[in-house]
C-alpha positions, 0 to 999 in steps of 0.5 A: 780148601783142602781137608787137611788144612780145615782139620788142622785149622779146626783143631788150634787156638791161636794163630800169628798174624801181619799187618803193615803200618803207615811207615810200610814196616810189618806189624805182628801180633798173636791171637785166639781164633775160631775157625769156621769151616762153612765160610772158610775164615778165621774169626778173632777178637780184639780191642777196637783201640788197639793198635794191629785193629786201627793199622788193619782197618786202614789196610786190611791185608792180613797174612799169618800162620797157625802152629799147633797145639803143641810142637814136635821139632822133627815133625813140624807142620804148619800152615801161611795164609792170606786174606783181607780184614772184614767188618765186624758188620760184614755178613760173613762175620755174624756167625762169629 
């Protein structure tokens, strides 16, 4: 990943992520994340009852953004992703 990118994303608090429900209709919602650099993923916390977790682990594919802290109109910068859900069991999420 670029360094660029890692540095922006080691420096936010809260990204926007998508989710799609049973009817194929987009789901949004917003969250604190950590990121870890080592692995290249984003870490997040949630209710297991909520709603965006319970679509999630029926279809992980995720997709967000990430602004920063704070905006500057004419200078604006930001960053899409993809990627899939892991289980909170997962190897990759016992750092978290």
């Amino acid at each position: 990943m670029d360094n660029l990118i890692i540095d922006f994303l080691d420096k936010q608090p809260v990204a926007s992520l998508s989710c799609v429900n049973e009817n194929c209709e987009p789901y949004s919602f917003s969250c604190f994340f950590a990121f870890c650099k080592q692995n290249n993923l984003l870490y997040f916390k949630s209710s297991e009852n909520s709603y965006h977790i319970n679509l999630l682990l029926k279809n992980r594919a995720v997709s967000g953004t990430v602004l920063p802290k704070s905006l500057n109109t004419l200078k604006f910068t930001g960053i899409q992703f993809r990627g899939v859900l892991l289980n909170a069991n997962d190897i990759l999420s016992k750092g978290a």
